[in-house]
Every structure is written in C-alpha cells, then in structure tokens.
Jmol script that loads the backbone (N, CA, C; Angstrom):
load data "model"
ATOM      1  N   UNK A   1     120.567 117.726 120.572  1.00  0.00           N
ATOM      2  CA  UNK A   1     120.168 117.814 119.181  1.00  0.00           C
ATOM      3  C   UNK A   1     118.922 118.689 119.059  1.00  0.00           C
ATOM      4  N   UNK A   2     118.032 117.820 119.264  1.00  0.00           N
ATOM      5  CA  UNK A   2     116.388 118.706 118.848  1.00  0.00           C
ATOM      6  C   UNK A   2     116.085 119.509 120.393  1.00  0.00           C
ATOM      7  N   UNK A   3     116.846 119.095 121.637  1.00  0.00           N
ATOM      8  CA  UNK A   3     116.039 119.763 122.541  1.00  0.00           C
ATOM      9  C   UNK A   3     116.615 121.157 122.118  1.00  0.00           C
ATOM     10  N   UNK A   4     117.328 121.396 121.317  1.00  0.00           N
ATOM     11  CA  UNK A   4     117.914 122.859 121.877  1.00  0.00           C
ATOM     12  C   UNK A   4     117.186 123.813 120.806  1.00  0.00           C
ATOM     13  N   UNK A   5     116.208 123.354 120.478  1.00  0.00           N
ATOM     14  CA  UNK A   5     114.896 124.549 119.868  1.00  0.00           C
ATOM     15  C   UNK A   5     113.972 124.655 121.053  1.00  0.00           C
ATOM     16  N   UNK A   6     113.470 125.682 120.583  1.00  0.00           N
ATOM     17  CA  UNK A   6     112.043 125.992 121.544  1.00  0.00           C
ATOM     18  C   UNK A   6     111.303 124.931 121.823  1.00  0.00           C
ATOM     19  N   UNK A   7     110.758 124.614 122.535  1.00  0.00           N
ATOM     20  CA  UNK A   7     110.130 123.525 123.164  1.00  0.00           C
ATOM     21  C   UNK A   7     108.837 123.512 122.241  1.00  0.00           C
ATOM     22  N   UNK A   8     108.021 124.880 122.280  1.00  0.00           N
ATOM     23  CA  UNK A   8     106.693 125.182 121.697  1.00  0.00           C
ATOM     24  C   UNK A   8     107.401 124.646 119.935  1.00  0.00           C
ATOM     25  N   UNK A   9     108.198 125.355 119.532  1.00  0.00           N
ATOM     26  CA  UNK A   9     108.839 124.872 117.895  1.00  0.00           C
ATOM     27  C   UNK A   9     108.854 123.804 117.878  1.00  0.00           C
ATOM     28  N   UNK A  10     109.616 122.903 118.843  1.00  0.00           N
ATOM     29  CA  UNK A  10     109.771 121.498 118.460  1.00  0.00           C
ATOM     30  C   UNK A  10     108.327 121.001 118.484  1.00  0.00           C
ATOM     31  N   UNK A  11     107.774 121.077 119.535  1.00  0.00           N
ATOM     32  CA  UNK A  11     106.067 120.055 119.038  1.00  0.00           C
ATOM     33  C   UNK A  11     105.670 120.446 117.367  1.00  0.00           C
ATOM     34  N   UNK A  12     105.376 122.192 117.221  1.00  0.00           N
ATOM     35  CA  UNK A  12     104.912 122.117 116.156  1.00  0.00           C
ATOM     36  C   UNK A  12     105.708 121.729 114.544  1.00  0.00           C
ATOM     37  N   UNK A  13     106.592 121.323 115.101  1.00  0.00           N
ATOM     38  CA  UNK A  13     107.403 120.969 113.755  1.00  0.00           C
ATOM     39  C   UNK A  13     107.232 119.121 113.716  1.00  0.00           C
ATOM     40  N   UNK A  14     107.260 118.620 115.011  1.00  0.00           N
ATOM     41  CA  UNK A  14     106.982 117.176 114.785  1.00  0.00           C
ATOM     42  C   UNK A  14     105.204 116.884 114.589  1.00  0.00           C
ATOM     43  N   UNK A  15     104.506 118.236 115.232  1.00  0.00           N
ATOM     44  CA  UNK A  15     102.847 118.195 114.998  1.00  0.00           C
ATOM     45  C   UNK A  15     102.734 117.467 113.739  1.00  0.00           C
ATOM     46  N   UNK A  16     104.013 118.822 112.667  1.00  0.00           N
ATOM     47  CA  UNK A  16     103.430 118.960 110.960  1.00  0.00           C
ATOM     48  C   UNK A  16     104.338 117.621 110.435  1.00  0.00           C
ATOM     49  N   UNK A  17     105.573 116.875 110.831  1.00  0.00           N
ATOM     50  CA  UNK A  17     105.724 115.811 110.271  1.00  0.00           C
ATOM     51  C   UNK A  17     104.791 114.629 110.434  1.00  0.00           C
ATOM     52  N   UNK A  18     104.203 114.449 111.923  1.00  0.00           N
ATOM     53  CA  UNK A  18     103.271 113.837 111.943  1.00  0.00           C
ATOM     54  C   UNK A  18     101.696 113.826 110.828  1.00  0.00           C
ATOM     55  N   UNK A  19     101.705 114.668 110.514  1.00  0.00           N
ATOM     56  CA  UNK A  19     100.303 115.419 109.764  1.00  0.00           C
ATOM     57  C   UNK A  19     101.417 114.698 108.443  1.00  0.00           C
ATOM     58  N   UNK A  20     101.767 115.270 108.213  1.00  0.00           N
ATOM     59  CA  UNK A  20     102.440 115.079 106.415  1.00  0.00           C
ATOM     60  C   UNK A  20     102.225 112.788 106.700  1.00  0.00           C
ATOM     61  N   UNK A  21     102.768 112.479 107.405  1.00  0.00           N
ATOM     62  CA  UNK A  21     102.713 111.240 107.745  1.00  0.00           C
ATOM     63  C   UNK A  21     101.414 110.405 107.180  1.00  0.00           C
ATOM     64  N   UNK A  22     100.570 110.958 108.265  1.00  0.00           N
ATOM     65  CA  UNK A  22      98.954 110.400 108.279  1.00  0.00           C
ATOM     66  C   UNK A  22      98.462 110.802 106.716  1.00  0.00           C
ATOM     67  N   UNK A  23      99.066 111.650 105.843  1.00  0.00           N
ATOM     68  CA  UNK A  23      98.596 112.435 104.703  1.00  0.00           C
ATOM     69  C   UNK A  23      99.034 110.946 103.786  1.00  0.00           C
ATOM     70  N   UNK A  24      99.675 110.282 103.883  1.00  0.00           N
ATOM     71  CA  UNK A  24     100.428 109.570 103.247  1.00  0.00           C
ATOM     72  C   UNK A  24     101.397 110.511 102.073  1.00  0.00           C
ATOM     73  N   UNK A  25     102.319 111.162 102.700  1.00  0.00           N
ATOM     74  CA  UNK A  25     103.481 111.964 101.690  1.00  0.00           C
ATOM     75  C   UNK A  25     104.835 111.039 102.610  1.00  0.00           C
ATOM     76  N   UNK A  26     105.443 111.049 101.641  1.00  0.00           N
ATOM     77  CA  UNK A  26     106.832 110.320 102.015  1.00  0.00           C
ATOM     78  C   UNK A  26     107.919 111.266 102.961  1.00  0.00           C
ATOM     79  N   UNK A  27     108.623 110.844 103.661  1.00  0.00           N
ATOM     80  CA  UNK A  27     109.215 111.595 104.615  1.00  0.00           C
ATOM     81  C   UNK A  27     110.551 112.689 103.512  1.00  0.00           C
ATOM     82  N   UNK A  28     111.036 111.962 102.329  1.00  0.00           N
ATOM     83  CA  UNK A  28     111.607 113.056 101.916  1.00  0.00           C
ATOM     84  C   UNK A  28     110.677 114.304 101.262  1.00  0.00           C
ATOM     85  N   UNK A  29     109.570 114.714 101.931  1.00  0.00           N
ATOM     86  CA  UNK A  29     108.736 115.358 101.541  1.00  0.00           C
ATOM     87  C   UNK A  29     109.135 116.918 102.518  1.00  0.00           C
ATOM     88  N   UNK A  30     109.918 116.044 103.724  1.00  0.00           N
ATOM     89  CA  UNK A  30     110.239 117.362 104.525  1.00  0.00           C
ATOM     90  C   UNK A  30     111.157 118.807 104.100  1.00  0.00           C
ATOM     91  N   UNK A  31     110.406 119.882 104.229  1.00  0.00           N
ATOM     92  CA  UNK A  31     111.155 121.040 103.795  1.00  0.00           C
ATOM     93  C   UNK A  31     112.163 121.688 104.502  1.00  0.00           C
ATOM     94  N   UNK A  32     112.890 120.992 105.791  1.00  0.00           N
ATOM     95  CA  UNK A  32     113.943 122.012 106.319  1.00  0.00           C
ATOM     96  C   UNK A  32     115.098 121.135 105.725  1.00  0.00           C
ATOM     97  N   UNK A  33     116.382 121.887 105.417  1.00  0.00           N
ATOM     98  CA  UNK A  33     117.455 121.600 105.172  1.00  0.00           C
ATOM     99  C   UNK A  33     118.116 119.993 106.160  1.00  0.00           C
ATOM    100  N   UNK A  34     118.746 119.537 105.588  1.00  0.00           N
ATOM    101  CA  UNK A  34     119.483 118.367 105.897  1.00  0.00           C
ATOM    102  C   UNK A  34     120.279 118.600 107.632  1.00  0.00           C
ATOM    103  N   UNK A  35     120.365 117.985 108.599  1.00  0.00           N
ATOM    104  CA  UNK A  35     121.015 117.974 109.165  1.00  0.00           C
ATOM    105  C   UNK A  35     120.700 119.012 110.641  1.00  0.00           C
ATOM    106  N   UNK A  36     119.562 119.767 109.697  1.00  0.00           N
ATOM    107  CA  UNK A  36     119.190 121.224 110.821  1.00  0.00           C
ATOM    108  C   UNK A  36     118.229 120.462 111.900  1.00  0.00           C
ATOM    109  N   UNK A  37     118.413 121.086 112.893  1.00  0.00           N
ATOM    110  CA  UNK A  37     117.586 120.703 114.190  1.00  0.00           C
ATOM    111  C   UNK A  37     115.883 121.230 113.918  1.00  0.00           C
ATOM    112  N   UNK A  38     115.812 121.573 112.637  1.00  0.00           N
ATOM    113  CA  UNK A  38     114.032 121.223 112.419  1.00  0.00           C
ATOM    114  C   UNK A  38     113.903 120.570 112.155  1.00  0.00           C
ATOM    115  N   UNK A  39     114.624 119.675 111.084  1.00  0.00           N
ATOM    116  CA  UNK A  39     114.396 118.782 110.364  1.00  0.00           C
ATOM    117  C   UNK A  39     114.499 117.465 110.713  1.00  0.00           C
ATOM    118  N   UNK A  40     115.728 117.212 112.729  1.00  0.00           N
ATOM    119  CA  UNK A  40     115.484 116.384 113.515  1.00  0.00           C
ATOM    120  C   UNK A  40     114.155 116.407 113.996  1.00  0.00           C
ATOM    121  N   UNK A  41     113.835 117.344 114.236  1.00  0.00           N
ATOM    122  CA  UNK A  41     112.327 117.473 115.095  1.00  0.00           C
ATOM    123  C   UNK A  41     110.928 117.223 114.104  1.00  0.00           C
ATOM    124  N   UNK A  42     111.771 117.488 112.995  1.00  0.00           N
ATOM    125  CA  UNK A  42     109.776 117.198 111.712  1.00  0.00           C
ATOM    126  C   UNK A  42     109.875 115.823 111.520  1.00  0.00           C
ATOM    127  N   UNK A  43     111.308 114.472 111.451  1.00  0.00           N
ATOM    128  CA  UNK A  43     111.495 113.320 111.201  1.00  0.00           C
ATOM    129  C   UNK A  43     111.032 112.835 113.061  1.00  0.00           C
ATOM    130  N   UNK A  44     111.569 113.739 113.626  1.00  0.00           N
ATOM    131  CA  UNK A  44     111.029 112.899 114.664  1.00  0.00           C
ATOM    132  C   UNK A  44     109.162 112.512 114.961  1.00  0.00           C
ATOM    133  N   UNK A  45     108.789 113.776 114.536  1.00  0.00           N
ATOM    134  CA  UNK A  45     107.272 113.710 114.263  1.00  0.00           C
ATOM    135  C   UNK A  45     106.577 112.584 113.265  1.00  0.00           C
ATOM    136  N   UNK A  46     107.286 112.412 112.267  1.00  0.00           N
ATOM    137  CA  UNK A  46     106.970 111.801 111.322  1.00  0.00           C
ATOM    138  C   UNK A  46     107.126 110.178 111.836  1.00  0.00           C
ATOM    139  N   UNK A  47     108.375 109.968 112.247  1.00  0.00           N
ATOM    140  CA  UNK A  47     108.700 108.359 112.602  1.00  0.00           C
ATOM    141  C   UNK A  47     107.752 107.849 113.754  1.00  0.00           C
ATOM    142  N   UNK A  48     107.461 109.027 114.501  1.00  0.00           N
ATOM    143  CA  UNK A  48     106.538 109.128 116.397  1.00  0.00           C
ATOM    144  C   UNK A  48     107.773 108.503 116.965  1.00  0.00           C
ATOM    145  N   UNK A  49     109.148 108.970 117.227  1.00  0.00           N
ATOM    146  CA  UNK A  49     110.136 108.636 118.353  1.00  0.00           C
ATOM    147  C   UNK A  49     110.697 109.230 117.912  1.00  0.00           C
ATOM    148  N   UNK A  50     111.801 110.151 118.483  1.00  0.00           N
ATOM    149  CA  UNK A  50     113.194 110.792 119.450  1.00  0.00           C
ATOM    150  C   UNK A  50     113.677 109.578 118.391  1.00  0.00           C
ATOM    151  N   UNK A  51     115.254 110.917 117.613  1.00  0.00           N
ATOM    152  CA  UNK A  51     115.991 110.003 116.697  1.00  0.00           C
ATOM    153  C   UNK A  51     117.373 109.440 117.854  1.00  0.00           C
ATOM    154  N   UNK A  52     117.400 110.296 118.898  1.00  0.00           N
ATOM    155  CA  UNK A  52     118.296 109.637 119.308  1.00  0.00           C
ATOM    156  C   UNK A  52     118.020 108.796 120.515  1.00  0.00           C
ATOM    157  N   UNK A  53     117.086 107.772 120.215  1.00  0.00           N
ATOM    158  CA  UNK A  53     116.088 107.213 121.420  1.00  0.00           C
ATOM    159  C   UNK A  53     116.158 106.248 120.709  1.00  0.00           C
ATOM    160  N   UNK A  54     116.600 104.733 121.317  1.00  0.00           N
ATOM    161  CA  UNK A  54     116.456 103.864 120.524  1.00  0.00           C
ATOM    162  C   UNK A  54     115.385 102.744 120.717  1.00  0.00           C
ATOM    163  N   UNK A  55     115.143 101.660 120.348  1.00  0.00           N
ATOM    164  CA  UNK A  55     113.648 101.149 120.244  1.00  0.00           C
ATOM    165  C   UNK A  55     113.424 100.671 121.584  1.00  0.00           C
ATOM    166  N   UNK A  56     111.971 100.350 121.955  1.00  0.00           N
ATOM    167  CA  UNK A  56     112.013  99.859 123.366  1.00  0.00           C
ATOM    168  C   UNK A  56     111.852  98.610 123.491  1.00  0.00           C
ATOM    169  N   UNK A  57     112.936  98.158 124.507  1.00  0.00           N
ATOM    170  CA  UNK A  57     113.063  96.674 124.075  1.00  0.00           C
ATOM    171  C   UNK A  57     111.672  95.680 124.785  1.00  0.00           C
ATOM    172  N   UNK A  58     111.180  94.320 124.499  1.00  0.00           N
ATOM    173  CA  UNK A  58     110.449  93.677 124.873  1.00  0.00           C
ATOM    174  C   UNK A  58     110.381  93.917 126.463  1.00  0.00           C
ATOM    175  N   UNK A  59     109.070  93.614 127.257  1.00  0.00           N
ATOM    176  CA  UNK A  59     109.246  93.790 128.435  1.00  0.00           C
ATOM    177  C   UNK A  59     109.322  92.431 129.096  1.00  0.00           C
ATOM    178  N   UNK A  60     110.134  91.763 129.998  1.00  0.00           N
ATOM    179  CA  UNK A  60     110.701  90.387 130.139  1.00  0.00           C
ATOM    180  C   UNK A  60     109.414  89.700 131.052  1.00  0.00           C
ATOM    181  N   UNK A  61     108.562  88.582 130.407  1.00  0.00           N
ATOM    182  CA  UNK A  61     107.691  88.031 131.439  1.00  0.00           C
ATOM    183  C   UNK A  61     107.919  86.743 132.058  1.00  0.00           C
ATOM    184  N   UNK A  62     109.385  86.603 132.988  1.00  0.00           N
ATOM    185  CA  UNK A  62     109.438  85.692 133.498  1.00  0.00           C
ATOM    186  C   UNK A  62     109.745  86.077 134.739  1.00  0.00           C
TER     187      UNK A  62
END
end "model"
wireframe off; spacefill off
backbone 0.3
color backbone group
C-alpha cells in the first residue's frame, strides 16, 4: 500500500498529517484524493499507526 511511495514522501506526508493532528483539524481535513497512497500515508500520520497494522495486543503477565 503506502510502502510503495518514496520512503523520504511517505515520512513527509505522515510528518504533515501528524502536524494537521496536534493543530486540532479533523482528519477529513486531508487534501489527497480518496484511496491514493498519500492519503494512506497522511491518515497514517495522523492516527500515529500503519493502516494496515493492527492494534498491539496487551503484553501477557503471567
């Protein structure tokens, strides 16, 4: 999905979802088209996790 942009592109596109984030603007605030692999990479910035990464589960203390 998102790896297959530039490596340097992908940080700075999740840099600026992250930034829009901390700004308090709502994530449909993002400007790349629906579905495009910037717009995986600016939501991934924004959420702070990889959309196709799923949550990390508890770590077991017994």
């Amino acid at each position: 999905m998102a790896n297959d942009l530039d490596p340097k592109r992908r940080h700075e596109l999740a840099v600026e979802g992250a930034n829009v984030r901390a700004s308090g603007r709502p994530k449909d605030a993002c400007p790349y088209p629906l579905e495009s692999l910037e717009r995986i990479a600016w939501v991934e910035g924004f959420d702070g996790e990889p959309i196709d990464q799923g949550p990390d589960l508890p770590i077991d203390q017994t």
